[in-house]
MARFI-874824 format. One record per residue: residue in one letter; z, x, y of N, C-alpha, C, O in turn. Coordinates in pm, whole numbers, plus 32768, in hexadecimal, padded with zeros to 4 digits. Layout:
N
AZXYZXYZXYZXY
...
! end
This chain:
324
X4E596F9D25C44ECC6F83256C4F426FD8259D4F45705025B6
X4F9A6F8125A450136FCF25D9507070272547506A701024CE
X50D870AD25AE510870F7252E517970A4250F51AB704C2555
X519570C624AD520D7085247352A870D4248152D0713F2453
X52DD708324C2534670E024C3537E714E2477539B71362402
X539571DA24AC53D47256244B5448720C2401548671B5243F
X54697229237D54A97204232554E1724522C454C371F82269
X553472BA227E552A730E221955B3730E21C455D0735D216B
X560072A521F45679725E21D6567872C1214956957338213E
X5651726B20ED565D72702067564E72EE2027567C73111FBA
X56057331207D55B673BA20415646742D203E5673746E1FDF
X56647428209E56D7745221075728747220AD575074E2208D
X574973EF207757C573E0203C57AC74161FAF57FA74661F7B
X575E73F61F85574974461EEC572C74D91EB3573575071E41
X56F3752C1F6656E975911F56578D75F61F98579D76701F93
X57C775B61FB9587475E81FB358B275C71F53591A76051F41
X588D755A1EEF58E875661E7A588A75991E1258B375931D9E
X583B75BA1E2157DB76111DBD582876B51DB1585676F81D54
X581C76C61E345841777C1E7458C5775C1E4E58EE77B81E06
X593E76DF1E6459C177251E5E59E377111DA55A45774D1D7B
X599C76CA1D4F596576E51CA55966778B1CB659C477D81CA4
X5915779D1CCE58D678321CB5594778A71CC9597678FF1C81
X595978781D5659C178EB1D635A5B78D51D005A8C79351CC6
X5A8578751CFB5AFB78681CA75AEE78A61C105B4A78DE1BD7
X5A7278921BDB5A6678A51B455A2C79491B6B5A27798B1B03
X59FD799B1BEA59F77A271BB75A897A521BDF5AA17AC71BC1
X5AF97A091C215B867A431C485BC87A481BAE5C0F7AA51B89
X5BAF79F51B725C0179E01AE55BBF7A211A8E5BEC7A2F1A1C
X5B357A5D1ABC5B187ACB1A3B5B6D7B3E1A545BB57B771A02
X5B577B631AF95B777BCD1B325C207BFF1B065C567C6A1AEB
X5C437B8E1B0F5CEC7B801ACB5CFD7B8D1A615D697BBF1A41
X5C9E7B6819F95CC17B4E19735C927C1A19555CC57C5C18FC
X5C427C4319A25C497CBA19655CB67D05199E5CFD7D4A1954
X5CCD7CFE1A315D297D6B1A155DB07D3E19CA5DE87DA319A1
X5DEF7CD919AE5E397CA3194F5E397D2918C45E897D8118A2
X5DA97CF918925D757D5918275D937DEA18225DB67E2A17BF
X5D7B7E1B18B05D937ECD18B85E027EEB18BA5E2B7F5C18A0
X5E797E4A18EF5EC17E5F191F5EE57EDD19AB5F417F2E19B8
X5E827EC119F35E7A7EEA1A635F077EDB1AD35F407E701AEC
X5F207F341AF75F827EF01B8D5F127EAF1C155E9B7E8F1C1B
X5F667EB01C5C5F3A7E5B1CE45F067ED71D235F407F411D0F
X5E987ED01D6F5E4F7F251DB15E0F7EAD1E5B5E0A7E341E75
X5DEC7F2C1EA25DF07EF91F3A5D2D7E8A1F0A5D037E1A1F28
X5CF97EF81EBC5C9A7E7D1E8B5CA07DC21E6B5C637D5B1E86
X5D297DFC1E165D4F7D571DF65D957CF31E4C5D787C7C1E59
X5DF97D3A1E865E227D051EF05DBF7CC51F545DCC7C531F80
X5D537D1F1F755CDF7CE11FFA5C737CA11FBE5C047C9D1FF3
X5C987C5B1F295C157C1A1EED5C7F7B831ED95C4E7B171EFA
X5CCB7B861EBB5D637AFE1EDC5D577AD81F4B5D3C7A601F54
X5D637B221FC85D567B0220265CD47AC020685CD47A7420C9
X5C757AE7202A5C107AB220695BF97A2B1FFA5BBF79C52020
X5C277A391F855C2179A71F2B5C85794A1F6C5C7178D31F55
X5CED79671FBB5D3578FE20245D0378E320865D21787420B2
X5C9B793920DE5C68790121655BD178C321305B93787A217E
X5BA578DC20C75B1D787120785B52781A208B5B3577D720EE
X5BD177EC20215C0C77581FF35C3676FC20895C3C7682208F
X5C55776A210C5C85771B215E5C16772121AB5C2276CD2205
X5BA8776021B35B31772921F95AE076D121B75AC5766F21FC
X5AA976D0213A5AA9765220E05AB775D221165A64757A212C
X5B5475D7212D5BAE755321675B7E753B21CE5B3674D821C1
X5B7C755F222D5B5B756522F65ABE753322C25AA874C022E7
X5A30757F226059CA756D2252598A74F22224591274D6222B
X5A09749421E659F37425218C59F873A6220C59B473432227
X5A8473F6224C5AC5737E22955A4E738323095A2273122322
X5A1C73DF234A59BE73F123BB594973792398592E731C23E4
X5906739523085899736B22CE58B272B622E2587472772338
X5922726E227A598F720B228C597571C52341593571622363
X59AB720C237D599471BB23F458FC71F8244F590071F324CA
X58C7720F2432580C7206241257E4728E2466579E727B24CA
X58097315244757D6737724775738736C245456EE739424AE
X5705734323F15693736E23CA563C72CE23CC55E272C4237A
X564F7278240D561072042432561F71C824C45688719524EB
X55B271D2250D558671A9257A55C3713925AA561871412602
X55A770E2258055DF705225885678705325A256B970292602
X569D7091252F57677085251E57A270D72572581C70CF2585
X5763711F25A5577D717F262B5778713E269357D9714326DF
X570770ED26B456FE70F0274A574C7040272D57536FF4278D
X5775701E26BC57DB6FA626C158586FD326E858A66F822719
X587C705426DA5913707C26F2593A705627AE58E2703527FD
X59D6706827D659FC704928105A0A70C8287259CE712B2846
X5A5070DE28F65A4D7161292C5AB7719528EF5AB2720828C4
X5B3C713628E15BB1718F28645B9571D727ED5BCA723E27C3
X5B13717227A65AF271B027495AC7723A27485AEB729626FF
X5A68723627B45A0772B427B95A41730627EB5A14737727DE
X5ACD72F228455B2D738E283D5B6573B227E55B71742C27D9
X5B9A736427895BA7738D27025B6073A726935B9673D92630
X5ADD738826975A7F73D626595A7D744026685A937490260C
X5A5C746726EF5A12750227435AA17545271E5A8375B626F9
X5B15753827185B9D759527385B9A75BD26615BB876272629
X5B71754D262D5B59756F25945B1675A425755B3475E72512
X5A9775B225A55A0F7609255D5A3E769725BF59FC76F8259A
X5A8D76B3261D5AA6773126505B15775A25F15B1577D525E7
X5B76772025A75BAE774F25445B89777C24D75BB577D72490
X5B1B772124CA5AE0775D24215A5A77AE244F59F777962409
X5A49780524B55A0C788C25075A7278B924CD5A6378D42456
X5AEF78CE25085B3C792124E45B41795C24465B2F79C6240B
X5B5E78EF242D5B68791223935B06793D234C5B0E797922E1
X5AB47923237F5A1D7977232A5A0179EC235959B77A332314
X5A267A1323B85A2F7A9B23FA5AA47AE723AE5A9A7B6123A8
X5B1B7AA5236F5B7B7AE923465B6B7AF622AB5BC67B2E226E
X5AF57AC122625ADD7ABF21E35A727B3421DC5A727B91218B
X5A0A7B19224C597E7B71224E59CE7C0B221D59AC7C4E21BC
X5A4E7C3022895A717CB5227D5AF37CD122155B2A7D3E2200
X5B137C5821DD5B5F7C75217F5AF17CD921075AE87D5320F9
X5AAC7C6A20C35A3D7C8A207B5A217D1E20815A547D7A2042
X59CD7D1E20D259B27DAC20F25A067E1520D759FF7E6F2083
X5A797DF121515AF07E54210F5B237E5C209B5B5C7EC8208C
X5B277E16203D5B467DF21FB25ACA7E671F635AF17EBA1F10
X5A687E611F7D59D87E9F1F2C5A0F7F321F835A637F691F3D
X59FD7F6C1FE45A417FC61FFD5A9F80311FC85A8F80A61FA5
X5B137FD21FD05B7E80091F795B6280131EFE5BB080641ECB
X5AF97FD61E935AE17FD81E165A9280561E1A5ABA80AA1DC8
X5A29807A1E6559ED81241E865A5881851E845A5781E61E39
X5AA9816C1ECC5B2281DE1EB75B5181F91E395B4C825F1DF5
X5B8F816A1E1E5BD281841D955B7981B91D1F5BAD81F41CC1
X5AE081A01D245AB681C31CAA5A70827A1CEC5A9282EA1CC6
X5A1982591D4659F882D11D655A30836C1DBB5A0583DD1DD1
X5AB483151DD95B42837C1E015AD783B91E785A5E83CC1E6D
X5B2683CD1EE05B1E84201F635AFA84951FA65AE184A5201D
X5AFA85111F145AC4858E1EEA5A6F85A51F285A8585ED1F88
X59F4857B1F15599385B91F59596D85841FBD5952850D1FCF
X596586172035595A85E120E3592385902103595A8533213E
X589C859020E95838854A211D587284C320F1588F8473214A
X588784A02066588884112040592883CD20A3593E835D20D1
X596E843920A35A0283FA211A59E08401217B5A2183AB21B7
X598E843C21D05963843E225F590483B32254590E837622BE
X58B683772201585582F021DD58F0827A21F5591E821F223B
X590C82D2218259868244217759D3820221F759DB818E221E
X5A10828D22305A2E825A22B85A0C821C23285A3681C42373
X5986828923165933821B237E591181802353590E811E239E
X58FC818522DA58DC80D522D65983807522E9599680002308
X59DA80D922CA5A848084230C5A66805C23995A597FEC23CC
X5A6080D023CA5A8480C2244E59FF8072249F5A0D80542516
X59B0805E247359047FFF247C59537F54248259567EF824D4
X59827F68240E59CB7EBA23E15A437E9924385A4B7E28246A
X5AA87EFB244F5B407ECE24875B3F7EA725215B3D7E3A255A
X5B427F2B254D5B277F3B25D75AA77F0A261E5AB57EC72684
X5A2D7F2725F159E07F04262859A07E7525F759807E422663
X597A7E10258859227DC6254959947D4B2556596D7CD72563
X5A067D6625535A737CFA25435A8B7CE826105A847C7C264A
X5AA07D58264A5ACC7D3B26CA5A367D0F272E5A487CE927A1
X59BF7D1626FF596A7C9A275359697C3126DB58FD7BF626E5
X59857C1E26B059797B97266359B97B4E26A3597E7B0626F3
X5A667B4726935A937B1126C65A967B1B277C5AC57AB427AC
X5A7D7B5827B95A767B7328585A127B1A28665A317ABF28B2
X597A7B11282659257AA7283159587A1B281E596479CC287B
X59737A0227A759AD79A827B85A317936280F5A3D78BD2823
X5A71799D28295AD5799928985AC77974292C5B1D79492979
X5A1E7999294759D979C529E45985790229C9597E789B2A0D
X595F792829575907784E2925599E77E2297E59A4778A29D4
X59FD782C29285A6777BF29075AA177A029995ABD773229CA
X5AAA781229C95ACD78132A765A8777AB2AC65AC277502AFF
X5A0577BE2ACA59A177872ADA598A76DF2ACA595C76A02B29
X59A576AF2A6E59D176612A365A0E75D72A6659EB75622A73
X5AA676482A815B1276162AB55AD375C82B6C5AE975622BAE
X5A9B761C2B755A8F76252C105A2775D02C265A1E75AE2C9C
X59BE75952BC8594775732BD2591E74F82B5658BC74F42B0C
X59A2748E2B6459A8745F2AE0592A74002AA8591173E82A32
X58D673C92B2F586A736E2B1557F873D12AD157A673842A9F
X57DE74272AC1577D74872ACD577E74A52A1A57DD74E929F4
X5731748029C5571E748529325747751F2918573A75732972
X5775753F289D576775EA288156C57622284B56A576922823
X568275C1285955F475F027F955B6761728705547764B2866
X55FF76002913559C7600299B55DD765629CC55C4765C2A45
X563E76B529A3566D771E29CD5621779229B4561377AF293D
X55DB77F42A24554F78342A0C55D078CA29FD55BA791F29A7
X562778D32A3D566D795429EB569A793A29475678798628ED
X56CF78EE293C56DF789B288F567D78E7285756977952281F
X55FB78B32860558B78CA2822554E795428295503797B27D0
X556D799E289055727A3E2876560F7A7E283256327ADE27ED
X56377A35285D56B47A9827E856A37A51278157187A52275B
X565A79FB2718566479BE26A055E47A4E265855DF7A8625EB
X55A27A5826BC551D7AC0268655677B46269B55407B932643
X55BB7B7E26E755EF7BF826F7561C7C1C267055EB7C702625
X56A37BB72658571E7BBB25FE56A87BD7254456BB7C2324E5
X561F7B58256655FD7B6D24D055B07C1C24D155A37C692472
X559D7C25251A556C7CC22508558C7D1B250C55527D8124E5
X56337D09255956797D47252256B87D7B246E56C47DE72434
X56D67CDA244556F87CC623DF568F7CD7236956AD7CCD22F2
X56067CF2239C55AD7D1E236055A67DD8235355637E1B2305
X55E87DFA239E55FC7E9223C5567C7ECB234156777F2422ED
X56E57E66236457487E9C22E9571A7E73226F575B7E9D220F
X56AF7E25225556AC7E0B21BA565A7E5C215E565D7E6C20E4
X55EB7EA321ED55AF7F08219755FE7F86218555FE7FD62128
X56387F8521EB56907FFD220F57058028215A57248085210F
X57147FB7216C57757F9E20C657387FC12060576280162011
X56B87F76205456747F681FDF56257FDE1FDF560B80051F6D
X55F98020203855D280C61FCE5621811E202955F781692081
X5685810A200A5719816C2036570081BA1F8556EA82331F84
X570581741F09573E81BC1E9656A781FD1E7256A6826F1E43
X562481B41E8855B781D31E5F559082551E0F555A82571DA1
X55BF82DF1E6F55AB834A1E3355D483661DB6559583A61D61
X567A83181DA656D183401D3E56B183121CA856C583461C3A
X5662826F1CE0566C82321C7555CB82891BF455AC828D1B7D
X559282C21C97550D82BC1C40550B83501BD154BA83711B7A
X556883811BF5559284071BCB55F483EB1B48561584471AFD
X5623835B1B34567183591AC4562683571A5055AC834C1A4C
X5685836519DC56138395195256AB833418CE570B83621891
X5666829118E056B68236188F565881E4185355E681E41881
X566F81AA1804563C815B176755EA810117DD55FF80F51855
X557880C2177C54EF806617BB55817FD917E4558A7F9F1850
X55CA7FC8178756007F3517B8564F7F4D184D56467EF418A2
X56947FB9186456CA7FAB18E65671800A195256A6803319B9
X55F380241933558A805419C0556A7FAF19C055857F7B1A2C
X553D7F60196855297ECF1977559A7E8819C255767E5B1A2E
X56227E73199F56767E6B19E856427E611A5856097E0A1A9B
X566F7EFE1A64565D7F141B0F55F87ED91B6056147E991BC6
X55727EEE1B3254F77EAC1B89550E7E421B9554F97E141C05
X554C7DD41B1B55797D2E1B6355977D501BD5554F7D3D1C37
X56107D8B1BD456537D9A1C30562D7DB51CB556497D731D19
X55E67E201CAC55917E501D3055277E001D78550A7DFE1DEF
X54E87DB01CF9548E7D431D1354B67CCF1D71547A7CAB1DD7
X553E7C901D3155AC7C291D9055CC7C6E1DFC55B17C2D1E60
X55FC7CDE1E1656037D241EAE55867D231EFE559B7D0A1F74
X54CE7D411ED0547F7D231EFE54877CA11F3354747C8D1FAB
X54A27C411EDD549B7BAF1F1954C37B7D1F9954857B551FFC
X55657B8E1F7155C17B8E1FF0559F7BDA206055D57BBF20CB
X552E7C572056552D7C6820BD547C7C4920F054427C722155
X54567C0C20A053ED7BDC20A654157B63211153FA7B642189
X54547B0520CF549C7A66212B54D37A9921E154CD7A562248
X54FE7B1021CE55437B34224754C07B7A22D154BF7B8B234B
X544A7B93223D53C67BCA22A7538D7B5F22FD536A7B622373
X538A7AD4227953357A7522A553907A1E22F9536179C2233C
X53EF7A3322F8545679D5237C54437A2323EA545E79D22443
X54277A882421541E7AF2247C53A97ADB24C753A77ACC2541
X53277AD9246252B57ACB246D52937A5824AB524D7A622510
X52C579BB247352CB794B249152FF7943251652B57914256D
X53397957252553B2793725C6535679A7262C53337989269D
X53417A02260052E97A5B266852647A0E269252497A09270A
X521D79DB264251C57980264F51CA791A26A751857904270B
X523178D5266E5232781126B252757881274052237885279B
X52FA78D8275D52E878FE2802527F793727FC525E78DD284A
X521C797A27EE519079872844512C792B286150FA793928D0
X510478D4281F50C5785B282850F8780528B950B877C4290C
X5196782B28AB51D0779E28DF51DF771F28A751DC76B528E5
X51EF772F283251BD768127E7525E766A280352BB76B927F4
X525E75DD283352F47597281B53167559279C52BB7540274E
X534B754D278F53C3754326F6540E74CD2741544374D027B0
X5406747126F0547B740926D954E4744426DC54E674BB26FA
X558773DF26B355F1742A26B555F3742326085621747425B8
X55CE73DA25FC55E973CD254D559E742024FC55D67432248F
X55247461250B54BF748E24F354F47545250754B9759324BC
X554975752554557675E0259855ED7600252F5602766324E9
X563E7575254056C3759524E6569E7595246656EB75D4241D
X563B755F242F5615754E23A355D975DF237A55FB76172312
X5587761023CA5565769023C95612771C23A6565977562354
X55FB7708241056977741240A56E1772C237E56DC778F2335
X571976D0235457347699232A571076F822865759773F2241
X56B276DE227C566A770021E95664776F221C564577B321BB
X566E77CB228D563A785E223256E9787822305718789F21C4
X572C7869228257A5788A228B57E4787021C2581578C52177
X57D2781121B2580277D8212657C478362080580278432015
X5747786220A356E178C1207D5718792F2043573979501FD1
X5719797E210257477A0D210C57E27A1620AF57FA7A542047
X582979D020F158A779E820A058B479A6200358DD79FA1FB4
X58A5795A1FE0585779591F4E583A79C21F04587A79ED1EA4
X57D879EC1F3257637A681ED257BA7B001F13579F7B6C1EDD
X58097AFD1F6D58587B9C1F8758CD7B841F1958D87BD71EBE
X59277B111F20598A7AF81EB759427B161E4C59667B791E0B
X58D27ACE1E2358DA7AE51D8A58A07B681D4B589D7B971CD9
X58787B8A1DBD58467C3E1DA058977CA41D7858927D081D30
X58F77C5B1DD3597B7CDF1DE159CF7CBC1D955A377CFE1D92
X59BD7C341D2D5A257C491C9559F47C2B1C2F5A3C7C0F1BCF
X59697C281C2759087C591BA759337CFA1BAC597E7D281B56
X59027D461C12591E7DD41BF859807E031B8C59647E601B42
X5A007DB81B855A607E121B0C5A3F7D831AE75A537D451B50
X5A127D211A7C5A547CBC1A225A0B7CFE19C8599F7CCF19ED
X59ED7D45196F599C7D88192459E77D7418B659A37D3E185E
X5A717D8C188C5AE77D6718115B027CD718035B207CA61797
X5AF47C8818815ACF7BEE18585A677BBF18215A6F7B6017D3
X5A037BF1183B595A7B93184F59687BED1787592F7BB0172D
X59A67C59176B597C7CA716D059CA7C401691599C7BF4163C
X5A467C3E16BE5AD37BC216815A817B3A16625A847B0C15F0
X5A387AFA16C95A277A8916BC59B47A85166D59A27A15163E
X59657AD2164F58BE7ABD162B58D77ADC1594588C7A9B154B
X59387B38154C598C7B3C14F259C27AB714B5599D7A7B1450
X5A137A9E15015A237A1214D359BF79AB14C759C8795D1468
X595A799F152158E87971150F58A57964147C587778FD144A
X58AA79E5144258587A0F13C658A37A021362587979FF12EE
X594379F5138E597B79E812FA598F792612DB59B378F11272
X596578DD13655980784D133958F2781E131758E077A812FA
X5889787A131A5804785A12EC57FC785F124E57D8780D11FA
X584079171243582278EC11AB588E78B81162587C78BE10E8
X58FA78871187595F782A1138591C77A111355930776410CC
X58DA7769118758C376DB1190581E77081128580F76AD10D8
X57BF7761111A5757778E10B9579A77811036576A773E0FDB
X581D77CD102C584C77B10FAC58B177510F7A58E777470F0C
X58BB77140FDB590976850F8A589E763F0F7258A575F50F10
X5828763F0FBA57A675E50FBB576D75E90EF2574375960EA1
X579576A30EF3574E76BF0E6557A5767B0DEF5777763B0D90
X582476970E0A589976460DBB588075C00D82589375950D10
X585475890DE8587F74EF0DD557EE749A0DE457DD74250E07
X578875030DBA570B74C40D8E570174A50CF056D874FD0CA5
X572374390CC5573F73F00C45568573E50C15562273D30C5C
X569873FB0B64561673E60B185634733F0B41569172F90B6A
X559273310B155556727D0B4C55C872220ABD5603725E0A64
X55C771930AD0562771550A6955D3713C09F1555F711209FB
X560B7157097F559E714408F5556F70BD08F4551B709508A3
X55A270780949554B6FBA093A54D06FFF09A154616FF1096E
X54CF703109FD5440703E0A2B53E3707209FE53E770EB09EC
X536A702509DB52E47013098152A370B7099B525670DE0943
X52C171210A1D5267719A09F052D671FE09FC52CC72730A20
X534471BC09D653B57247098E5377724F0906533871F108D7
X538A72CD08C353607308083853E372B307CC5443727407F8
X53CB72C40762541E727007025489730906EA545B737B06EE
X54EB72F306DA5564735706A15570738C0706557F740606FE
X556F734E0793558573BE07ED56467380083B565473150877
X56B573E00822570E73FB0811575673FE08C8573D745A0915
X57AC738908EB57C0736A0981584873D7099158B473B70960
X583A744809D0589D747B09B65923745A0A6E58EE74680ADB
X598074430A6959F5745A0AC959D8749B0AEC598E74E90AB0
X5A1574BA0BC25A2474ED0BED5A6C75530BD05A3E75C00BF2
X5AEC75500B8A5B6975B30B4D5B0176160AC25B0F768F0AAC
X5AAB75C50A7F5A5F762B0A1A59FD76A00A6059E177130A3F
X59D576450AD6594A76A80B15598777320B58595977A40B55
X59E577090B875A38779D0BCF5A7577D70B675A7E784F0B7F
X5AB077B30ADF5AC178110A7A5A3F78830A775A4278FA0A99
X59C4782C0A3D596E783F0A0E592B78D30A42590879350A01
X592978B30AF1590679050B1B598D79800B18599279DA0AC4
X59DE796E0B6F5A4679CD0B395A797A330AB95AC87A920ABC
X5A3A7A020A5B5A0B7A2509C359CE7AAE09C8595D7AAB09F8
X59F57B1C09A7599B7BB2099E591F7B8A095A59277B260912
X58A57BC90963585F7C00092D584F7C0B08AE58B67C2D0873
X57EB7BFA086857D17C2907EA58627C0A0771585A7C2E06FC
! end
């Protein structure tokens, strides 16, 4: 029995508008609180905007890639050679951009260490720095240099698929282990501090969500690392659709679950605001429910005889009425 052609069209597409849901509704908590503190603008907020503009515009590039059949076999190898330079010159754009979100993020969670846990103590600013200078200089300049060295490549070698590019496929495993390097690097950067804090059961709960979703994300970033290290040791070939689809989803993933990490952290005056409101349209709609539950009509055969139909306008007296 023959395989059936790779296919993941649909999947594709629902798991980028799933992630760009997610991230929009934790940006508008994230907003709605500092609104609340009335906070000013901080280098945090600034590099968490920024990376909610290079989501929304990799999003776009991720939809349109999918659209003319990154992630189906068939609709690929139907394309034209115009097409497929304009494919390959698009999916090297939206590299870019996911490379420029990966370290927004980061830098965004970063700068939020500073601001809350201030610079004071050596050790934790000598950590801090080093994980800057881990992300800027070094994690951002082979990202893009790899990518740059594919794209060259490329150019020069246009019949030649990108899934059969055997440097591709070692810098796709370099870059995730790299990017596996800064996420732990981040995520027990505060560890010592937090475990040393002494705050109410609801925000140590808080926090562990929190820390838990940073496990994740960097859980997704182990098993993309892990994966790609694998299929290059094996040697297994990869389709082109099968490669980009891969790609594809963790890229959409990673930046997903780093956005929404890094503005859950302060929505804490939204998520109280809203859950508040929550409880006060529960018990208004409980007590209009109690209001406007009328005695049965005296024509019905197991109402009691003399029993007295009172108005809506009497029952809220009634109750309103003191005591005794």
């Amino acid at each position: 029995m023959s395989t059936p052609p790779f296919d993941k069209t649909a999947e594709v597409e629902a798991t980028i508008t799933l992630a760009f849901f997610l991230i929009t509704a934790g940006l508008c908590l994230h907003e709605g609180s500092r609104k609340i503190r009335k906070a000013c603008l901080t280098a945090y907020d600034v590099l968490l905007y920024f990376a909610y503009v290079d989501v929304l515009a990799k999003d776009i590039i991720a939809l349109w890639l999918v659209k003319k059949g990154a992630c189906s076999d068939v609709a690929y190898l139907n394309q034209n050679h115009h097409e497929k330079i304009l494919f390959d010159n698009v999916f090297f754009a939206l590299a870019g951009l996911r490379a420029a979100t990966t370290v927004s993020v980061k830098l965004a969670v970063l700068f939020l260490y500073k601001q809350v846990f201030t610079l004071d103590n050596r050790r934790f600013r000598i950590a801090w720095c080093a994980c800057f200078l881990y992300l800027v200089p070094c994690f951002l300049t082979i990202d893009l240099t790899f990518y740059g060295i594919i794209f060259a490549n490329k150019r020069r070698t246009p019949h030649v698929r990108l899934a059969d590019f055997q440097f591709g496929k070692i810098a796709h495993v370099v870059v995730a282990w790299l990017n596996t390097i800064a996420d732990m690097s981040i995520l027990t950067l505060p560890l010592p501090y937090l475990l040393k804090l002494r705050v109410q059961r609801s925000q140590k709960a808080a926090l562990g969500v929190l820390l838990c979703m940073g496990f994740l994300a960097t859980a997704g970033t182990w098993a993309n690392a892990i994966l790609l290290s694998v299929a290059l040791a094996k040697g297994r070939d990869m389709s082109q659709a099968y490669s980009s689809t891969v790609l594809l989803i963790a890229s959409v993933a990673e930046c997903a679950v780093g956005v929404l990490c890094a503005c859950l952290a302060t929505s804490k005056p939204a998520v109280s605001v809203l859950w508040s409101w929550l409880k006060a349209v529960s018990r208004g709609a409980e007590t209009h429910r109690e209001f406007t539950e009328l005695p049965q009509r005296a024509d019905n055969p197991e109402t009691r005889p003399g029993v007295k139909v009172l108005s809506v306008e009497e029952m809220v007296q009634m109750r309103s009425r003191p005591a005794g």
